[in-house]
C-alpha positions as CSV (number, residue, x, y, z in Angstrom):
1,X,91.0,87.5,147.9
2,X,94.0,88.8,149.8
3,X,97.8,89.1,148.1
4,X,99.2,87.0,151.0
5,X,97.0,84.0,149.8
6,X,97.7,84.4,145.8
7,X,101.4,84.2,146.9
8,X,101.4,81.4,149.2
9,X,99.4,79.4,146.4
10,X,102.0,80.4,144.1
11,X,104.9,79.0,146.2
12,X,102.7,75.6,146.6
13,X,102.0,75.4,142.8
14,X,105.7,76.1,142.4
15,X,106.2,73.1,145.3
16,X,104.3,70.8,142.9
17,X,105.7,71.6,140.0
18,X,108.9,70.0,141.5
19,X,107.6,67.1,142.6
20,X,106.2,66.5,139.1
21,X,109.2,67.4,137.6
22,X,111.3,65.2,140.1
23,X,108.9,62.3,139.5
24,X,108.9,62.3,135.5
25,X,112.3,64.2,134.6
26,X,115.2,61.7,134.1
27,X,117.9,64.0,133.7
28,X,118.4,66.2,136.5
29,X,121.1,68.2,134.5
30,X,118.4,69.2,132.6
31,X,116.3,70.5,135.6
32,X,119.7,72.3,137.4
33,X,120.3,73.7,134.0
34,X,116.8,74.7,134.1
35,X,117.0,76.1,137.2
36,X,120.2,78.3,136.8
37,X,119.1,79.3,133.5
38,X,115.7,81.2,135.1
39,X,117.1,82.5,137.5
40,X,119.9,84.1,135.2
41,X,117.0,85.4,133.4
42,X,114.9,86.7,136.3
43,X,118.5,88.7,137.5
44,X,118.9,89.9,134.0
45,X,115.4,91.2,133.0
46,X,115.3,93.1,136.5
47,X,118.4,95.0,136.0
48,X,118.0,95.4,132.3
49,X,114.2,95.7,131.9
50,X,113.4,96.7,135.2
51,X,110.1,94.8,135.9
52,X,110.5,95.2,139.5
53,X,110.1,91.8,140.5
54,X,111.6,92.0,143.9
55,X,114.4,89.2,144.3
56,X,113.4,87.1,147.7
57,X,113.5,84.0,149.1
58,X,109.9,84.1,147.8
59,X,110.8,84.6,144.2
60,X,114.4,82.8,143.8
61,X,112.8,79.5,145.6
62,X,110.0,79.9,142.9
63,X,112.3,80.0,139.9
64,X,114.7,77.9,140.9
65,X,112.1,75.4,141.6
66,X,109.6,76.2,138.7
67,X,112.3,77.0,136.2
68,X,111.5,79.4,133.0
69,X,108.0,78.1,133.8
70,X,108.2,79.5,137.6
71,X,109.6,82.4,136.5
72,X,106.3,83.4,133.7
73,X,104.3,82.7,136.5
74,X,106.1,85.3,138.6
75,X,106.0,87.6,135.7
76,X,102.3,87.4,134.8
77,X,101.6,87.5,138.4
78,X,103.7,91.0,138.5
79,X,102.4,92.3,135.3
80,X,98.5,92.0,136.8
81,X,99.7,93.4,140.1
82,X,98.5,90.7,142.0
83,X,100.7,89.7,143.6
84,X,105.1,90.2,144.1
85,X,104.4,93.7,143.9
């Protein structure tokens, strides 16, 4: 299975998980707090940790979409080299 594909179905899982969260969330400060949050995080463990996630439209879109869950997704994903690597 080719890298292009494993991201591409990452970005449409991440796609879904909005819709869900749109659909059933009825706060939406909680999912921009969400958001801002992960993506603080993602910033943070690159320059502090250095995981080498590279920061794309790819990845931010992701996280801010996914939230902390988007961003373990992204992580995992990097940790077992397939794919954001």
């Amino acid at each position: 299975m080719s890298k292009n594909y494993i991201e591409v179905g990452s970005v449409l899982v991440a796609l879904i998980i909005l819709w869900l969260l749109l659909v059933f969330v009825q706060n939406p400060i909680a999912l921009i707090m969400n958001s801002l949050i992960a993506i603080a995080i993602m910033f943070l463990l690159n320059t502090i940790l250095g995981l080498g996630i590279p920061i794309n439209i790819f990845t931010v879109l992701i996280v801010a979409i996914g939230g902390i869950a988007g961003l373990l997704l992204i992580i995992i994903l990097r940790m077992m080299r397939v794919a954001f690597v």
